[in-house]
ZAMARGU-4260 file (C-alpha; in steps of 0.2 Angstrom, whole numbers, plus 5000, padded with zeros to 4 digits):
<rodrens>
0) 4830/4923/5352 | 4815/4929/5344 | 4803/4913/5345 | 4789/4912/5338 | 4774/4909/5352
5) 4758/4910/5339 | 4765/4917/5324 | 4760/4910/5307 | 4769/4898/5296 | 4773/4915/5284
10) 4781/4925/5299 | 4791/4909/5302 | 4811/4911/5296 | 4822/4894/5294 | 4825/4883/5309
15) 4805/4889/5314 | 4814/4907/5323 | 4801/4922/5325 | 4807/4936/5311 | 4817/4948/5320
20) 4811/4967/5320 | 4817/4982/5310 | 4836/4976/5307 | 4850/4992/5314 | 4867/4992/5316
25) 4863/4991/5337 | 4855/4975/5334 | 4871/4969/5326 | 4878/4968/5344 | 4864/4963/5353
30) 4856/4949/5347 | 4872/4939/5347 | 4869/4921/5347 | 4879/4905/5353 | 4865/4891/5352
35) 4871/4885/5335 | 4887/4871/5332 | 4898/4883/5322 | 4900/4895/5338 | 4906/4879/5346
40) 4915/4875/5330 | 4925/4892/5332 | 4930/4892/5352 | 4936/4873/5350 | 4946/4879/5332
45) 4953/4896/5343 | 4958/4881/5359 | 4966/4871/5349 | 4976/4886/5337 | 4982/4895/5355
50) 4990/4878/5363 | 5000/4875/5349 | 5006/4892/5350 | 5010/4889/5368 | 5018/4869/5365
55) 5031/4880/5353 | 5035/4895/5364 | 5037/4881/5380 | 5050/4872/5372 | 5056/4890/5364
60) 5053/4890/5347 | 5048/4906/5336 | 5028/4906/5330 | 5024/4924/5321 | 5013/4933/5330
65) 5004/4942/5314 | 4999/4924/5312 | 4990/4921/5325 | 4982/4937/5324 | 4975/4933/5306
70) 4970/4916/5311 | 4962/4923/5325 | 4955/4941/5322 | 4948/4942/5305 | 4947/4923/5302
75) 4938/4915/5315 | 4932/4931/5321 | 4928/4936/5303 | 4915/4920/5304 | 4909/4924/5321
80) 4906/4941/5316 | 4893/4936/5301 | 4886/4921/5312 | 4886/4922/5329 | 4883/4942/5330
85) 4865/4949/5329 | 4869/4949/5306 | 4866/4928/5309 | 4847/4933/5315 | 4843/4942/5298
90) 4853/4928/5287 | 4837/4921/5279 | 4825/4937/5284 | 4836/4950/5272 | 4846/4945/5256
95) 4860/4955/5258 | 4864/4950/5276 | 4865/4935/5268 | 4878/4938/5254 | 4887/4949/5266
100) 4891/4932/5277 | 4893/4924/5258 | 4907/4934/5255 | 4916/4936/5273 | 4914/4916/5275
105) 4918/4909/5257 | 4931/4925/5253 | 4937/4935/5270 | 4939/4922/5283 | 4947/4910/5272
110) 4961/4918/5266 | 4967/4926/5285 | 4963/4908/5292 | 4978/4903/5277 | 4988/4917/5282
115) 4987/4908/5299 | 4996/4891/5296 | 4987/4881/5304 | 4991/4865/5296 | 5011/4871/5296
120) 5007/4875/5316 | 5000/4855/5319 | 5014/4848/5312 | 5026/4858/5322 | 5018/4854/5339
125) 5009/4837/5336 | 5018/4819/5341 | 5023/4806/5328 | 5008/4798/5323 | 4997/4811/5321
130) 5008/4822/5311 | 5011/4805/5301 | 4992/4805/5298 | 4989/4824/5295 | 5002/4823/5283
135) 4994/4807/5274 | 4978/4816/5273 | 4985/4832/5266 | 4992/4822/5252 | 4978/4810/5249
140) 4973/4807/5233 | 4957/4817/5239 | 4968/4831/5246 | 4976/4833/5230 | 4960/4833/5216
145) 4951/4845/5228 | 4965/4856/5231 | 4972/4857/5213 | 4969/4875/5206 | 4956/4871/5193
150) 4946/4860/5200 | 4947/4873/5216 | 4944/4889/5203 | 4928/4878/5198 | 4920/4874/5212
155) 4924/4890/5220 | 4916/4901/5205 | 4902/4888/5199 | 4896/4885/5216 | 4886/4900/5217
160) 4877/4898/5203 | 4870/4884/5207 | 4867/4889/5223 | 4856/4904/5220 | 4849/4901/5202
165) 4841/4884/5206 | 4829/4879/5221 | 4842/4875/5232 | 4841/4892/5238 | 4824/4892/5243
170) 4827/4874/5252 | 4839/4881/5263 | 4829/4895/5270 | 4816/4882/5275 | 4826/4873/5283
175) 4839/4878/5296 | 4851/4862/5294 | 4852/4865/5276 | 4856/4885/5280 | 4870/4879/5292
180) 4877/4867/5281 | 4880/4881/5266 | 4888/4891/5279 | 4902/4877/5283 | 4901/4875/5264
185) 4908/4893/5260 | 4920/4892/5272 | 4926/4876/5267 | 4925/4881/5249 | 4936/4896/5249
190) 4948/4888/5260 | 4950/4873/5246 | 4952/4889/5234 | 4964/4903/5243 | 4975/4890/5256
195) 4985/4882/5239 | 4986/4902/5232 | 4993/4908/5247 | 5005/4893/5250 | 5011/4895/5268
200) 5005/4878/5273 | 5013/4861/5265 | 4996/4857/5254 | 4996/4852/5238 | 4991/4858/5221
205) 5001/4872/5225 | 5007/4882/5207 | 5018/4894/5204 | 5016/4912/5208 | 5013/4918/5190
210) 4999/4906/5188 | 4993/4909/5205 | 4989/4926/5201 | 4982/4923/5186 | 4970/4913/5192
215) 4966/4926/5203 | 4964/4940/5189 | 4952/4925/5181 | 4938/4925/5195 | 4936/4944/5195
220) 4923/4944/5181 | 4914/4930/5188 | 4906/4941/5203 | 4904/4953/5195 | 4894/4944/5180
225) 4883/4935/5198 | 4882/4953/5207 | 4875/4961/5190 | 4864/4946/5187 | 4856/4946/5203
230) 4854/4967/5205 | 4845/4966/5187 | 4834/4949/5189 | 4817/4950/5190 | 4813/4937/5198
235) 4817/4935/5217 | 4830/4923/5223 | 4823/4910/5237 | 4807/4911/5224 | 4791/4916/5239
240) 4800/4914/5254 | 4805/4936/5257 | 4790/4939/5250 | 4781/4928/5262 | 4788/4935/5276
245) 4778/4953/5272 | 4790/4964/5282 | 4782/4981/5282 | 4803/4985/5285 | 4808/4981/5270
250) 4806/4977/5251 | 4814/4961/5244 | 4816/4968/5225 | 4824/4982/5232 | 4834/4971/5244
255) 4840/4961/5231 | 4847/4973/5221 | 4857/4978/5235 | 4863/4961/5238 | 4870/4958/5221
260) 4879/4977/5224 | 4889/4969/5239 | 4893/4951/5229 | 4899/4965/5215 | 4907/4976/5225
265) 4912/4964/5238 | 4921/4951/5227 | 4929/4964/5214 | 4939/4971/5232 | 4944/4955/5239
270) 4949/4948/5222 | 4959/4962/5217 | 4967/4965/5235 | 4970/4944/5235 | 4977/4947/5217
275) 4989/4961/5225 | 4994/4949/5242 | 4999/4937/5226 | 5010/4949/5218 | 5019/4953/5233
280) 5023/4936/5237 | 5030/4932/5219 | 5042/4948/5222 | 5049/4942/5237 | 5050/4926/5231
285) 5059/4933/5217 | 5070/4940/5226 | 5076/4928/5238 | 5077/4915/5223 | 5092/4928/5215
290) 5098/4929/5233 | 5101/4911/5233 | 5108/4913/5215 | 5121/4925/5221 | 5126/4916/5235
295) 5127/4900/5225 | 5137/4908/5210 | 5150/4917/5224 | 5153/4900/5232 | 5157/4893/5215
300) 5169/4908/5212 | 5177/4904/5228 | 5179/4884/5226 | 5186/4889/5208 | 5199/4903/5215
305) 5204/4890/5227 | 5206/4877/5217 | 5216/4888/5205 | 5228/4893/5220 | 5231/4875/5224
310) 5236/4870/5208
</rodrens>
């Protein structure tokens, strides 16, 4: 896909690909790409997802099927969409493709991928000894530091400062291993962040839902404070490497400047949606907890009117 045959080191993208031509939404579906190891990644995760769905419904147990759907459709395919599609050719040629796959991958995909359950899935369909070792590594003492809400809320807002504010940036559109490994890196940091929020799966770290959601309503002003800090900077993220480029397409500054508007834009909608999912489930929580209540309460009424007519 676009290589290069005798182009110049400055007309050279990370992994040493040719720079891809004018970008269009057309060329979003026709330059799709499955040379890289997260496409592989992705059909072996979706493999493995669908035969534990079909090891429950063989021995006839019940799997939702709006879970497989999230984990499927805007999870996995969320990442595919920003990877493996025609946006992955223009992830180090144009800034805000790039923070476009930042927020689908460390933001999007991670919280339909919780609503899925895959971890409640494998231990429902795998044998003995490997659910005994899931679960040891779910609950390792790993498990539980990098899961627990702060340390979670830390990484997950502090990560991207350093990211685009040092010369790690730059470094990883020279190289393509180091580009690759940030994608896996989102992924796996808002996974860490959303999967103990959400709660469907047995990790833990998991707090309750008042401090869940505000947690939530805490990481709001933290994208925007990036987005605005990136759309007003002078100087360009990835220091020379747009510049070097010299697309007669398009202008880094201005490029920029978009990019921060769809970290801004992006990360205010997600949060405050995520902060709305939250607020559903502590309602329904609620109510099932005064369900409980109520059916406790009557069943103590009952042993007490019983005992009364015994005596």
């Amino acid at each position: 896909m676009f290589a290069a045959t005798s182009a110049a080191p400055s007309t050279l993208a990370a992994g040493g690909e040719g720079v891809p031509p004018p970008f269009t939404i057309a060329r979003v579906f026709t330059e799709t790409r499955l040379d890289n190891w997260l496409a592989v990644g992705l059909v072996l995760a979706a493999g493995l997802y669908l035969y534990g769905v079909y090891r429950l419904r063989l021995r006839g147990d019940h799997w939702p099927v709006l879970r497989t759907v999230c984990f499927l459709g805007p999870g996995l395919g969320g990442i595919a969409a920003v990877t493996v599609s025609g946006l992955g050719a223009y992830d180090t040629t144009l800034l805000s493709v790039h923070m476009v796959q930042h927020m689908v991958l460390s933001m999007v995909a991670p919280i339909f991928l919780a609503l899925g359950a895959p971890v409640t899935l494998a231990l429902r369909t795998l044998p003995l000894r490997p659910r005994k070792r899931l679960l040891a590594v779910v609950h390792s003492r790993i498990a539980r530091i990098y899961t627990f809400p702060l340390v979670a809320f830390a990484i997950f807002v502090v990560n991207p400062f350093v990211l685009y504010f040092t010369n790690l940036y730059e470094y990883t559109l020279q190289h393509g291993w180091a580009h690759e490994l940030v994608h896996a890196h989102f992924i796996a940091t808002g996974c860490v962040f959303f999967w103990p929020l959400l709660g469907l799966d047995p990790l833990p770290g998991r707090w309750p839902h008042p401090a869940r959601a505000l947690l939530m309503v805490l990481s709001v002003p933290f994208h925007t404070v990036l987005g605005l800090t990136i759309m007003q900077s002078t100087t360009l993220l990835g220091g020379d490497w747009y510049p070097s480029l010299h697309l007669t397409w398009s202008d880094p500054a201005n490029d920029q400047v978009v990019a921060g508007g769809v970290l801004w834009a992006g990360g205010e909608f997600v949060s405050v949606t995520m902060l709305a999912v939250l607020v559903v489930q502590w309602i329904k929580h609620s109510e099932r907890e005064a369900r409980r209540l109520d059916r406790e309460l009557d069943r103590q009424e009952a042993r007490e009117r019983a005992a009364e007519a015994t005596a």
